[in-house]
mmCIF file of the N, C-alpha and C atoms, coordinates in Angstrom:
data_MODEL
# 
_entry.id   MODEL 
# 
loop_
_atom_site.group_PDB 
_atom_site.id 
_atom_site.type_symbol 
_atom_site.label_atom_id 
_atom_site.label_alt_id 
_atom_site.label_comp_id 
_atom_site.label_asym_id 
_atom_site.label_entity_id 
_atom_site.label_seq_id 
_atom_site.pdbx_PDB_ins_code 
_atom_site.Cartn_x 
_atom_site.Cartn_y 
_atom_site.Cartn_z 
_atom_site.occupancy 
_atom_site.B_iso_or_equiv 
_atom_site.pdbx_formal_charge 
_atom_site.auth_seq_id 
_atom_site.auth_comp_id 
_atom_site.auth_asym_id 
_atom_site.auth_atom_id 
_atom_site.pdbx_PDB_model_num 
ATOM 1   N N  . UNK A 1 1  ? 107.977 118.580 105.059 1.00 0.00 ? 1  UNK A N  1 
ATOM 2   C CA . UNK A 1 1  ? 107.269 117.774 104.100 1.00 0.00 ? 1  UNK A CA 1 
ATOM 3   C C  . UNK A 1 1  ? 106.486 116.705 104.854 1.00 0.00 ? 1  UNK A C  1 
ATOM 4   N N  . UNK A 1 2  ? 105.354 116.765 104.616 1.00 0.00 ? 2  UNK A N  1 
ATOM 5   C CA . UNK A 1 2  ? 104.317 115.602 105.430 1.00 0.00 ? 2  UNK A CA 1 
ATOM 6   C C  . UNK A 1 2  ? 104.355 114.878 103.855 1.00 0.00 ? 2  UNK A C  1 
ATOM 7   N N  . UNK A 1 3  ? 104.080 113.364 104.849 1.00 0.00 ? 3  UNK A N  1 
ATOM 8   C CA . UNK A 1 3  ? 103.811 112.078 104.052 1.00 0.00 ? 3  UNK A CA 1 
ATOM 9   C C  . UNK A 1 3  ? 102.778 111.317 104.910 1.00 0.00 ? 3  UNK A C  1 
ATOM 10  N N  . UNK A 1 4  ? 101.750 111.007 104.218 1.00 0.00 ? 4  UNK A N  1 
ATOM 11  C CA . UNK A 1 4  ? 100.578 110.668 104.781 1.00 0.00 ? 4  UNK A CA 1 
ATOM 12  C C  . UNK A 1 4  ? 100.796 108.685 104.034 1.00 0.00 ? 4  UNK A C  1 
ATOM 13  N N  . UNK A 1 5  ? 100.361 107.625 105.108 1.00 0.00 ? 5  UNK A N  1 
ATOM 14  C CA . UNK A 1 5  ? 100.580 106.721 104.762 1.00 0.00 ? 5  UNK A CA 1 
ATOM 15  C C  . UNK A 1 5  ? 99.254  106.145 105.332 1.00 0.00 ? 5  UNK A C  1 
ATOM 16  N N  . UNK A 1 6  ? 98.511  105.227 105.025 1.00 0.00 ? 6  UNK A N  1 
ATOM 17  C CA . UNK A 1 6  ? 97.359  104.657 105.412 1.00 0.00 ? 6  UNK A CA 1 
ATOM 18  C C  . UNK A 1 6  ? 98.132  103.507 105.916 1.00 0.00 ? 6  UNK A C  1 
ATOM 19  N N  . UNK A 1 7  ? 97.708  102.847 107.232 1.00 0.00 ? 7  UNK A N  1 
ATOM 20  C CA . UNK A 1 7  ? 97.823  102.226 108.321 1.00 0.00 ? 7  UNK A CA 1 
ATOM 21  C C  . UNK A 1 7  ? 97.722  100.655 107.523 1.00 0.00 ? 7  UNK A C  1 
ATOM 22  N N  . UNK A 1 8  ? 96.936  100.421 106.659 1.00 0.00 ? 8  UNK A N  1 
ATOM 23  C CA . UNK A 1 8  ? 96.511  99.439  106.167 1.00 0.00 ? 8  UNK A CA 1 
ATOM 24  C C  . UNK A 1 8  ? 97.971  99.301  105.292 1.00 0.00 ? 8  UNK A C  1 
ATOM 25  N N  . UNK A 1 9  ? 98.594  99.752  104.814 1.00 0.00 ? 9  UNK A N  1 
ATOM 26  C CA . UNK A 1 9  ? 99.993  99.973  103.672 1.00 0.00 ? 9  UNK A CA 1 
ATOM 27  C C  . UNK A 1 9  ? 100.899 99.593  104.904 1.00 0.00 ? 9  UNK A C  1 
ATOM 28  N N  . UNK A 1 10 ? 101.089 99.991  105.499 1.00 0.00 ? 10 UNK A N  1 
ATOM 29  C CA . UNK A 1 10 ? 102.309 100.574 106.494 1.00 0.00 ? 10 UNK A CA 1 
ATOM 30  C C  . UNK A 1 10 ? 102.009 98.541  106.571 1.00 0.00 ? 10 UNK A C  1 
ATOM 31  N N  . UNK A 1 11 ? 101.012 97.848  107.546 1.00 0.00 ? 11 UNK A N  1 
ATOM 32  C CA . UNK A 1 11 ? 100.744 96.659  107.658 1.00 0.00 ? 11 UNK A CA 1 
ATOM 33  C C  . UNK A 1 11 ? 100.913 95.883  106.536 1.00 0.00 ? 11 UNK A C  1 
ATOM 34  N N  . UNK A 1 12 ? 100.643 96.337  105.666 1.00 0.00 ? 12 UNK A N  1 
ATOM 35  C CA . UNK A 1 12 ? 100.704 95.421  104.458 1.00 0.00 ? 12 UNK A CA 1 
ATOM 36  C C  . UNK A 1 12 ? 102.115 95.250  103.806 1.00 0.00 ? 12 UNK A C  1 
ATOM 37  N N  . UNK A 1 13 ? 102.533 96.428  104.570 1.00 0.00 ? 13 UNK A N  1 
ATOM 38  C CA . UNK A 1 13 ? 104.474 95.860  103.748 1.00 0.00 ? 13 UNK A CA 1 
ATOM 39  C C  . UNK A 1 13 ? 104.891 95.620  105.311 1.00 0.00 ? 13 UNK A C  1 
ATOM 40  N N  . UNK A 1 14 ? 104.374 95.493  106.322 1.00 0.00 ? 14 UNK A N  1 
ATOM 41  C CA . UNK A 1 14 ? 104.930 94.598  107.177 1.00 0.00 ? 14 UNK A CA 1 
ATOM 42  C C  . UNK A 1 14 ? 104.570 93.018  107.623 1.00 0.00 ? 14 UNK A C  1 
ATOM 43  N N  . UNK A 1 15 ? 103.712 92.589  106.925 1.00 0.00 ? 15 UNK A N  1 
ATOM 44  C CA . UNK A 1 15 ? 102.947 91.709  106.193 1.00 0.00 ? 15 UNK A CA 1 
ATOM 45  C C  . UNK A 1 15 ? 104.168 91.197  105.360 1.00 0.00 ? 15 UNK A C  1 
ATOM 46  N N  . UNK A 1 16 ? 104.736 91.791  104.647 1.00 0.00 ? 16 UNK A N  1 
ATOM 47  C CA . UNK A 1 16 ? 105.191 91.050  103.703 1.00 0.00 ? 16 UNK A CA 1 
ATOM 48  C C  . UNK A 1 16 ? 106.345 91.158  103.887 1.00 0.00 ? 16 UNK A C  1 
ATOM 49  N N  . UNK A 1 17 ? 107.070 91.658  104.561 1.00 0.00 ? 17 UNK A N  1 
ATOM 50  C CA . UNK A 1 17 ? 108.314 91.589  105.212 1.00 0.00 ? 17 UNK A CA 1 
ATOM 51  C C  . UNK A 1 17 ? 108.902 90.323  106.037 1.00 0.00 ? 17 UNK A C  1 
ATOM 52  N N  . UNK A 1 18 ? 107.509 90.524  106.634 1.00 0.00 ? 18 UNK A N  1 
ATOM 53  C CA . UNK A 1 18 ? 107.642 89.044  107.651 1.00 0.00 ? 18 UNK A CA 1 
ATOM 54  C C  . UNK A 1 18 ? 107.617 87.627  106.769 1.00 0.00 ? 18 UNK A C  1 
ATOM 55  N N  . UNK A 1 19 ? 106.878 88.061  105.567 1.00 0.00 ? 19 UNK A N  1 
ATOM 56  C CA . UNK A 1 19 ? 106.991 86.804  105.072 1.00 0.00 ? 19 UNK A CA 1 
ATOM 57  C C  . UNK A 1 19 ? 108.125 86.294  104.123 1.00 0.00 ? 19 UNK A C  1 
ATOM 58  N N  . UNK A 1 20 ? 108.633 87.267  103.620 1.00 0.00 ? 20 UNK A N  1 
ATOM 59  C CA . UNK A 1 20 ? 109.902 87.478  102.798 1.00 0.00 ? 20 UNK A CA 1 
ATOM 60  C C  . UNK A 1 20 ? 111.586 86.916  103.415 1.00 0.00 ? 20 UNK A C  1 
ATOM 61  N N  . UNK A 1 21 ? 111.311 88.239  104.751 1.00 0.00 ? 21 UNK A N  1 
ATOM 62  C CA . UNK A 1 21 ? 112.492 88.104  105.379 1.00 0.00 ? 21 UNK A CA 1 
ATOM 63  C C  . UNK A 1 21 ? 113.121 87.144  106.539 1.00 0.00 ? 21 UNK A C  1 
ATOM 64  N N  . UNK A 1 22 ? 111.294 86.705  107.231 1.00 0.00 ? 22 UNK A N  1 
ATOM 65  C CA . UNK A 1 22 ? 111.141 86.160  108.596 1.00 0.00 ? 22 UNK A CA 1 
ATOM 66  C C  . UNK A 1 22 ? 110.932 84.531  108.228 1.00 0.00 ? 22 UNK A C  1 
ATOM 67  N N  . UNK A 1 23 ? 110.745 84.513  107.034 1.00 0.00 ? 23 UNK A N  1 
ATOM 68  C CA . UNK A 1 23 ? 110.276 83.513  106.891 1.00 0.00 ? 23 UNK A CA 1 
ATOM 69  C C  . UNK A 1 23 ? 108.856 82.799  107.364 1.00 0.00 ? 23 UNK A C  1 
ATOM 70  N N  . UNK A 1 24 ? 108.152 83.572  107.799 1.00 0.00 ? 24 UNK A N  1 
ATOM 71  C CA . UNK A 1 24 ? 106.581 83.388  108.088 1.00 0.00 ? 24 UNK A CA 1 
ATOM 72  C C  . UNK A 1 24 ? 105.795 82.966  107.046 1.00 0.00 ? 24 UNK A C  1 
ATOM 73  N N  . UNK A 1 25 ? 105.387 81.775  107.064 1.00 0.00 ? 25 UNK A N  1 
ATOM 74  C CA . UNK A 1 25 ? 104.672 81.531  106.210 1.00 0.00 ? 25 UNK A CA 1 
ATOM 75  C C  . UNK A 1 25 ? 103.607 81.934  105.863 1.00 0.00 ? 25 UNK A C  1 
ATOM 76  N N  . UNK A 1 26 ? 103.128 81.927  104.572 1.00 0.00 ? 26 UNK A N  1 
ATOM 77  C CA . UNK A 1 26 ? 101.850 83.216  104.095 1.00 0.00 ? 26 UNK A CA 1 
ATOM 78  C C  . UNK A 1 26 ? 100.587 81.887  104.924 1.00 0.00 ? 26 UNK A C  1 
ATOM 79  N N  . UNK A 1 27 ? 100.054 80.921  104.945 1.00 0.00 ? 27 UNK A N  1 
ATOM 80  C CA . UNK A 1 27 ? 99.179  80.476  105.731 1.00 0.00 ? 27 UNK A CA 1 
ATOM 81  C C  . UNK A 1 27 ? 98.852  80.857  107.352 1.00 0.00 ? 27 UNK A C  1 
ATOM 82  N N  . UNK A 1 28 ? 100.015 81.352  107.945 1.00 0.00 ? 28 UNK A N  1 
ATOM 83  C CA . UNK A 1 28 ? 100.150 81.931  108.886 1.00 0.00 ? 28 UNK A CA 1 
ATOM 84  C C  . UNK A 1 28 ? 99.734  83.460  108.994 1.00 0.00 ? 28 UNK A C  1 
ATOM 85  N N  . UNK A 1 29 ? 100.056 84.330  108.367 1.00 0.00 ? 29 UNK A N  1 
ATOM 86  C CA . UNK A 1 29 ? 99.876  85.482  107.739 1.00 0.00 ? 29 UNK A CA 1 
ATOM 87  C C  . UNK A 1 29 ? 98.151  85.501  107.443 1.00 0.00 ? 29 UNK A C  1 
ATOM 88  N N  . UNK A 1 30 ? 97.914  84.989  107.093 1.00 0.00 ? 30 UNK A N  1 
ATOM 89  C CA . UNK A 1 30 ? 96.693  84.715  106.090 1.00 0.00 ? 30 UNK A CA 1 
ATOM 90  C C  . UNK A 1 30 ? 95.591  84.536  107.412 1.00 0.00 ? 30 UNK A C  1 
ATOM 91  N N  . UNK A 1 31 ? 95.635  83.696  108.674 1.00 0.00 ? 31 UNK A N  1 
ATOM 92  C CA . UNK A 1 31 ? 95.429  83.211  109.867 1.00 0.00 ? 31 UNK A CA 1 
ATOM 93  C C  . UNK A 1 31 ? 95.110  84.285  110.794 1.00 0.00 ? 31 UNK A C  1 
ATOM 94  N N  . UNK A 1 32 ? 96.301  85.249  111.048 1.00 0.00 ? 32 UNK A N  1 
ATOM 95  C CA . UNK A 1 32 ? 96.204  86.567  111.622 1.00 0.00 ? 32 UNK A CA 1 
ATOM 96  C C  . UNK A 1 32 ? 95.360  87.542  111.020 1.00 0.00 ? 32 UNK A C  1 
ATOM 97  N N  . UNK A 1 33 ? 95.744  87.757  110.155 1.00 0.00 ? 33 UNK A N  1 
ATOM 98  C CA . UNK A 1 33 ? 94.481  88.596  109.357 1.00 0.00 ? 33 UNK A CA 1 
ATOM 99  C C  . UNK A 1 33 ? 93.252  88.083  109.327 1.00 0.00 ? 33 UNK A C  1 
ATOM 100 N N  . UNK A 1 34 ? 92.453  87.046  109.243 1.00 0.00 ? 34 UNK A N  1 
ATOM 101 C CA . UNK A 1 34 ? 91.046  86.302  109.335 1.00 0.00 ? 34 UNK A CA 1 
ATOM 102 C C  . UNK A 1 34 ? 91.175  86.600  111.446 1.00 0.00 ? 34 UNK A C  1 
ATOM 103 N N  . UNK A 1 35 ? 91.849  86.180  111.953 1.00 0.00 ? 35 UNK A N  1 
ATOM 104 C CA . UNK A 1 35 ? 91.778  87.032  113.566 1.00 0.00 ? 35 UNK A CA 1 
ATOM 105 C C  . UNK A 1 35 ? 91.342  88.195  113.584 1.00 0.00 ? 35 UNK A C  1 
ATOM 106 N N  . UNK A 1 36 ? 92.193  89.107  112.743 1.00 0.00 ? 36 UNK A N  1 
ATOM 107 C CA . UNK A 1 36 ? 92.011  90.763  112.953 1.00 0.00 ? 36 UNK A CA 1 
ATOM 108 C C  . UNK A 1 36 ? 90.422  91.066  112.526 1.00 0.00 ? 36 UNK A C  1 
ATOM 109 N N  . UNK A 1 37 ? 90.483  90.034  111.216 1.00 0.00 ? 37 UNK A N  1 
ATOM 110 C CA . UNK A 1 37 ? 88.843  90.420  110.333 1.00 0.00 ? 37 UNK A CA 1 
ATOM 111 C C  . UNK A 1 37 ? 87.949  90.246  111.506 1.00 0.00 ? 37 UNK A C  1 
ATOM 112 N N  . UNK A 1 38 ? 87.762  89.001  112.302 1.00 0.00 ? 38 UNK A N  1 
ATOM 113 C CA . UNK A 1 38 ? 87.148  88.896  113.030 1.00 0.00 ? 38 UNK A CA 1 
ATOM 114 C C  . UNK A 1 38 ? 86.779  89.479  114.750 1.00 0.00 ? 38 UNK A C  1 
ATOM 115 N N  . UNK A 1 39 ? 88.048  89.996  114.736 1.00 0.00 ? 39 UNK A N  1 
ATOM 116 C CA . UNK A 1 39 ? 87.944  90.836  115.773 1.00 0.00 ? 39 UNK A CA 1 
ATOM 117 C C  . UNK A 1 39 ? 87.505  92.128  115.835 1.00 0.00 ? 39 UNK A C  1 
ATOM 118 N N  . UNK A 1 40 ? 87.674  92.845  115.005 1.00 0.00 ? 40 UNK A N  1 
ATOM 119 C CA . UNK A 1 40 ? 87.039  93.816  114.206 1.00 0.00 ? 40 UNK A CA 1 
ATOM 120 C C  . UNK A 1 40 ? 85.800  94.108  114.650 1.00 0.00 ? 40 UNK A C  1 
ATOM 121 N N  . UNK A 1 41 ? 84.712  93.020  114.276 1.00 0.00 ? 41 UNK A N  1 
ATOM 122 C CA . UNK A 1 41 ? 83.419  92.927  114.724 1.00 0.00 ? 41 UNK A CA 1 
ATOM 123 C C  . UNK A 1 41 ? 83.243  92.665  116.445 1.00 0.00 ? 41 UNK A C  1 
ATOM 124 N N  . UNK A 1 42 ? 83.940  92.989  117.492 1.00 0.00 ? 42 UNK A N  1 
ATOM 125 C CA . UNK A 1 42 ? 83.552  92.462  118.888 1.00 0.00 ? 42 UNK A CA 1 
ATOM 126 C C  . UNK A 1 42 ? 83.917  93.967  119.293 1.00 0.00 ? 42 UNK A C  1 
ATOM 127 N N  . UNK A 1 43 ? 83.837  93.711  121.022 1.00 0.00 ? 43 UNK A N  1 
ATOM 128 C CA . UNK A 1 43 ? 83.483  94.956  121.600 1.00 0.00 ? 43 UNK A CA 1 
ATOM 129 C C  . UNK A 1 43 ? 84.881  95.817  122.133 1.00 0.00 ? 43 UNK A C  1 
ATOM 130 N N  . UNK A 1 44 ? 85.763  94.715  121.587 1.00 0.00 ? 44 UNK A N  1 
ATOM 131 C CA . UNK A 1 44 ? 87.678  95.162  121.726 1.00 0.00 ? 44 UNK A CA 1 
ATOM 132 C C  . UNK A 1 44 ? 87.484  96.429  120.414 1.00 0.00 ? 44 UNK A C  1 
ATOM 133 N N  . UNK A 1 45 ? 87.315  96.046  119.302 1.00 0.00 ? 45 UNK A N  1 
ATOM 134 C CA . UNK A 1 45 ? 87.419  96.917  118.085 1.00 0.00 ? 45 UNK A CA 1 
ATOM 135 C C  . UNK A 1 45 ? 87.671  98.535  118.454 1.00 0.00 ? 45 UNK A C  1 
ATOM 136 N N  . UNK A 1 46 ? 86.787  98.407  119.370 1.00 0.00 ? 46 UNK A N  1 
ATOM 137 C CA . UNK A 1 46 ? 86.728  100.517 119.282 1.00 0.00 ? 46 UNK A CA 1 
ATOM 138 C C  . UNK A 1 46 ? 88.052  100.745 120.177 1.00 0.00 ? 46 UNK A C  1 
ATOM 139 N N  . UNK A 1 47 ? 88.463  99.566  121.644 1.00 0.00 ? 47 UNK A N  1 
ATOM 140 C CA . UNK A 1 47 ? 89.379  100.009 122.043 1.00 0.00 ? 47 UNK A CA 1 
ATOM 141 C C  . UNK A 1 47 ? 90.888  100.058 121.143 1.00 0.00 ? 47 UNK A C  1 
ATOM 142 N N  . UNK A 1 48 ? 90.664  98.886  120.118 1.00 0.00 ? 48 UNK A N  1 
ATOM 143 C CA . UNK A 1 48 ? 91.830  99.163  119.616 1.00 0.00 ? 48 UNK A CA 1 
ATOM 144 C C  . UNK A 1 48 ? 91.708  100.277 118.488 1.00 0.00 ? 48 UNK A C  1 
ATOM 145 N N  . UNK A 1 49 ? 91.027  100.786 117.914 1.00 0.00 ? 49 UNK A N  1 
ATOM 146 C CA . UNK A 1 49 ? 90.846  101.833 116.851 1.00 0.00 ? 49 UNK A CA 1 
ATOM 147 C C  . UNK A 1 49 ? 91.684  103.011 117.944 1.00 0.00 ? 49 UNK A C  1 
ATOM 148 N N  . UNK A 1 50 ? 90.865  103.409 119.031 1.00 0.00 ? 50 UNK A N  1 
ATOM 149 C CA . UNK A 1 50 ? 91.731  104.172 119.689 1.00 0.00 ? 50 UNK A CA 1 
ATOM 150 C C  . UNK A 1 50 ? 93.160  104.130 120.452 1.00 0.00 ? 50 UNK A C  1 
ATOM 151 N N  . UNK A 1 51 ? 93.322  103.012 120.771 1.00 0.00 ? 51 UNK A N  1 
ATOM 152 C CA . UNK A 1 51 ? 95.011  103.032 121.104 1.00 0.00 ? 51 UNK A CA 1 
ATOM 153 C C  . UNK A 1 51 ? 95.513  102.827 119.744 1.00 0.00 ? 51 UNK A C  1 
ATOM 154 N N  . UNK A 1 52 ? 95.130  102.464 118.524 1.00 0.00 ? 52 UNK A N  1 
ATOM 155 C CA . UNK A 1 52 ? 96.163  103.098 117.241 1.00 0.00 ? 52 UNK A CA 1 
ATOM 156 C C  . UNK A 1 52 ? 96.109  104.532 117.352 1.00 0.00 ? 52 UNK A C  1 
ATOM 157 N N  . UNK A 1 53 ? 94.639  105.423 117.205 1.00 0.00 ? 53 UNK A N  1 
ATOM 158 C CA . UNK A 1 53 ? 94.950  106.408 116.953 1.00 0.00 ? 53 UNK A CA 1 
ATOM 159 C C  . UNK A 1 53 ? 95.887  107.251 117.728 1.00 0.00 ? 53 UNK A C  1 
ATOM 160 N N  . UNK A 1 54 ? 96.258  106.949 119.027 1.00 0.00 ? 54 UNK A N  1 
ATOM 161 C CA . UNK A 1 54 ? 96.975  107.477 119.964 1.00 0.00 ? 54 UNK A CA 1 
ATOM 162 C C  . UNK A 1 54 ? 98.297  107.229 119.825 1.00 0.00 ? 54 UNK A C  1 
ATOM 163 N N  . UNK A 1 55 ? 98.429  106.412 119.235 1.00 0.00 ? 55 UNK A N  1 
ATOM 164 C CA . UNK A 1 55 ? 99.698  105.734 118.552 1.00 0.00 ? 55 UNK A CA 1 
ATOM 165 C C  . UNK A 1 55 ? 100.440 106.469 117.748 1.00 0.00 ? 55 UNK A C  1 
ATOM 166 N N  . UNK A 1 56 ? 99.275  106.954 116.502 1.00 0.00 ? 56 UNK A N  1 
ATOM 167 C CA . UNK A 1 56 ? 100.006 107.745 115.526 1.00 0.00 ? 56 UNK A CA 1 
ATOM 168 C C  . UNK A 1 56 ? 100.280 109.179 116.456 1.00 0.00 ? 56 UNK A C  1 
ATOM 169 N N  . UNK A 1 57 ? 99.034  109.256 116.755 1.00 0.00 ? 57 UNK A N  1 
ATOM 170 C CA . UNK A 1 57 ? 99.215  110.778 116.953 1.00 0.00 ? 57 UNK A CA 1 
ATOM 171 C C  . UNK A 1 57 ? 100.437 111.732 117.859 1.00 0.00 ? 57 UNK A C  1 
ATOM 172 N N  . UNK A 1 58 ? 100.596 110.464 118.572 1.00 0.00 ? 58 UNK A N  1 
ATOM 173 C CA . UNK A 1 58 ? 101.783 110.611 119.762 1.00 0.00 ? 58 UNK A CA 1 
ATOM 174 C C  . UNK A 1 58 ? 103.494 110.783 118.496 1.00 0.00 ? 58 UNK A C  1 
ATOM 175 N N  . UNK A 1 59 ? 103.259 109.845 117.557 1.00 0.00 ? 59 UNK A N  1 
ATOM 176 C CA . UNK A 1 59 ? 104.430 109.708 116.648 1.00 0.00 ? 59 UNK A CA 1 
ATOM 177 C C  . UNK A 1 59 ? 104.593 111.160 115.984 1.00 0.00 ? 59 UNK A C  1 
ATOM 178 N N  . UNK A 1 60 ? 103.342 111.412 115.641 1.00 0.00 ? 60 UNK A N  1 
ATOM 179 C CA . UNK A 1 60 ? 103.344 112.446 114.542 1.00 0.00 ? 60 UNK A CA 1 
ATOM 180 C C  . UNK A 1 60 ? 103.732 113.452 115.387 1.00 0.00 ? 60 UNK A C  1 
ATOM 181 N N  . UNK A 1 61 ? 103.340 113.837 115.892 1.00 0.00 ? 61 UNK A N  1 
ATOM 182 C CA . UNK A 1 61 ? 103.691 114.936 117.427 1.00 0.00 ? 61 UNK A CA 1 
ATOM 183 C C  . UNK A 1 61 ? 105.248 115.004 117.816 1.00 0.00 ? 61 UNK A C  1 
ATOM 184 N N  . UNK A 1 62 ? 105.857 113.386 117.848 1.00 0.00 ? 62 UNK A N  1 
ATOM 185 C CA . UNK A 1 62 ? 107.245 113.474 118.178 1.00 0.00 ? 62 UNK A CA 1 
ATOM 186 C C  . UNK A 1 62 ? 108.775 113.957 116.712 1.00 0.00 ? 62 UNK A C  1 
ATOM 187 N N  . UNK A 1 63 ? 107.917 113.678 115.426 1.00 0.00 ? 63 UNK A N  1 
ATOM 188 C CA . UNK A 1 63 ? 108.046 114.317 114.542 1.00 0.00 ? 63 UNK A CA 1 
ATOM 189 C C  . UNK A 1 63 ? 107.880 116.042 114.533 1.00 0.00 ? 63 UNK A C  1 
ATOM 190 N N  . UNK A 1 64 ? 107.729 116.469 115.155 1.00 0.00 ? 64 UNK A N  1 
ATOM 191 C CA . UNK A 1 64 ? 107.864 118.281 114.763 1.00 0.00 ? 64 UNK A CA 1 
ATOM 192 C C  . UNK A 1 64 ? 108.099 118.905 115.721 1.00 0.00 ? 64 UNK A C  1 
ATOM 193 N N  . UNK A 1 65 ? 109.832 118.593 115.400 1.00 0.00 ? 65 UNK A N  1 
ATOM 194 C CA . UNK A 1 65 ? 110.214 119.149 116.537 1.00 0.00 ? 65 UNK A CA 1 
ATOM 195 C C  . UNK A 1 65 ? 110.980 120.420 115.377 1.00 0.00 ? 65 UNK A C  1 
# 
């Protein structure tokens, strides 16, 4: 059985985990994400698009066995 989860979800309940459980405050939270927004746009972006994708793909791979 595959379960397909968008990357943005998976973050977003770890997002809120941290803030729930860790006690991280959502202004903090809120801080990192306006980072990410903004990093997004520079010339890091593509490297990190690809070390996620390598990320999953390595996971998903270690899944089928």
């Amino acid at each position: 059985m595959t379960i397909t989860l968008p990357v943005v979800l998976v973050l977003g309940i770890a997002t809120w985990a941290a803030i729930k459980f860790l006690g991280i405050r959502l202004w903090v939270a809120v801080l990192i994400g306006l980072f990410g927004f903004y990093l997004a746009d520079t010339f890091l972006a593509s490297a990190i698009d690809d070390t996620t994708k390598s990320g999953v793909q390595i996971v998903n791979q270690t899944q089928k066995h």
